[in-house]
N, C-alpha and C positions, 0 to 999 in steps of 0.2 A: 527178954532177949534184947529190946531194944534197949532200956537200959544198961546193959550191960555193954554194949556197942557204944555209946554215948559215954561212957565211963572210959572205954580203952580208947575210943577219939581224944575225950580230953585229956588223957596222960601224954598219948600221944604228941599231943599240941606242945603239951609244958615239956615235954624232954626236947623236943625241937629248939624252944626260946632256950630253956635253960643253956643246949649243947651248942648253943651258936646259930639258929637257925637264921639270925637276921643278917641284911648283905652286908654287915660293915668292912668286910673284909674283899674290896673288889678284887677282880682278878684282871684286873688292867691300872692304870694311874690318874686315870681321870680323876680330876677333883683341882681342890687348891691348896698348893703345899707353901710352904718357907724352906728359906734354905740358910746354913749356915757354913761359910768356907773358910777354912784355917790353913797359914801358909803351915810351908813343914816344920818351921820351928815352936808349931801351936799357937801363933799369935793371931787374933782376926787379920781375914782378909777382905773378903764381900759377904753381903748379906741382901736377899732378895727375897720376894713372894713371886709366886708364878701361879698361872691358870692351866693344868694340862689336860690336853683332852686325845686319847687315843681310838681315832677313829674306827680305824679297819685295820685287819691284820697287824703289822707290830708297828706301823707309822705314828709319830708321837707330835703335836703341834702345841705348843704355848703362846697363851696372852697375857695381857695385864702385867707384864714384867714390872716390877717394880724393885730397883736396887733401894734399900733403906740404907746404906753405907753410901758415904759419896767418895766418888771416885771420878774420874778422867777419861777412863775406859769407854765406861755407857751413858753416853749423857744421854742421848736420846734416840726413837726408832729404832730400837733393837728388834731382832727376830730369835726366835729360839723352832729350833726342830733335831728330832731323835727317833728314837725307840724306845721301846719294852716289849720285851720276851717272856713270856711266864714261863716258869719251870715245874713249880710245882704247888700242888693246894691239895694240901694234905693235914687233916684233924683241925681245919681250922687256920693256917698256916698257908699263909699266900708266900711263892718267895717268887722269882725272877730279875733279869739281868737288864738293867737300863743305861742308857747315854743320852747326852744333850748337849748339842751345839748350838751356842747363842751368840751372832754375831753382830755386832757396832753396826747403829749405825751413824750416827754421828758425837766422834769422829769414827769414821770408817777405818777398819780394818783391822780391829782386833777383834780375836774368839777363844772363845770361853767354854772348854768342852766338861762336861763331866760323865764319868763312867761307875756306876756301880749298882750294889745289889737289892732290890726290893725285899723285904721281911715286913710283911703285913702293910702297917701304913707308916714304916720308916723307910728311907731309901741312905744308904751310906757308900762311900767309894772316894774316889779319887779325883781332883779336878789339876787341870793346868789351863797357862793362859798365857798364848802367843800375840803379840802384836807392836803396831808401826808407833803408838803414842807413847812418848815415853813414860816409862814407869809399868807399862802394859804387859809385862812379861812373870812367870811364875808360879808354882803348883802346889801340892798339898791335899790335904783330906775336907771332903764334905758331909753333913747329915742333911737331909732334906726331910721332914714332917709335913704329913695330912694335916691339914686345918679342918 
């Protein structure tokens, strides 16, 4: 009998690993992602890594911002803060609704929002981007990827 127990534990085990049993699939955004933004006529726009960390309930805080595009916008001290909402983790399948607003800070006063949807460890959606420096205005579609 205890063999037989020990036999259905370790199937057990393997249908777990095999079926996804490991977390890679969080059900928040924490981690470190890249991100790539195309204006609407598909031409690059920015390009950044970001550190997010979602503490508590759906409040979202990033570090380490780093644009690899150079721009005018964010030269330096930026902050970034948002959300994520999960919606649903189903077979495997994380999806939910995210946004980010990362604003200058020097020069101050442009912001850089992005709005869209989690699917596992892709985020994709929409960004635009208001502001006082010129050249600082403008919007289009983003992917953001898990590292």
């Amino acid at each position: 009998m205890k063999h037989l127990g020990l036999a259905a534990l370790t199937i057990l085990a393997s249908l777990l690993i095999a079926c996804g049993g490991s977390s890679s699939n969080n059900t928040n955004v924490n981690g470190n992602w890249t991100a790539s933004l195309t204006n609407v006529d598909g031409t690059p726009a920015f390009d950044f890594t970001i550190s997010l960390s979602q503490s508590s309930g759906t409040d979202v805080s990033g570090t380490n911002l780093t644009f690899s595009t150079s721009n005018a916008c964010f030269v330096s001290g930026s902050t970034a803060t948002g959300g994520f909402t999960l919606t649903g983790n189903s077979g495997g399948v994380v999806t939910g609704n995210f946004e980010l607003t990362i604003q200058s800070g020097a020069p101050s006063g442009n912001v850089l929002t992005l709005q869209g949807t989690l699917t596992n460890n892709t985020i994709s959606g929409t960004w635009s981007l208001t502001g006082v420096t010129q050249g600082c205005t403008g919007n289009g579609n983003f992917t953001m990827t898990r590292m």
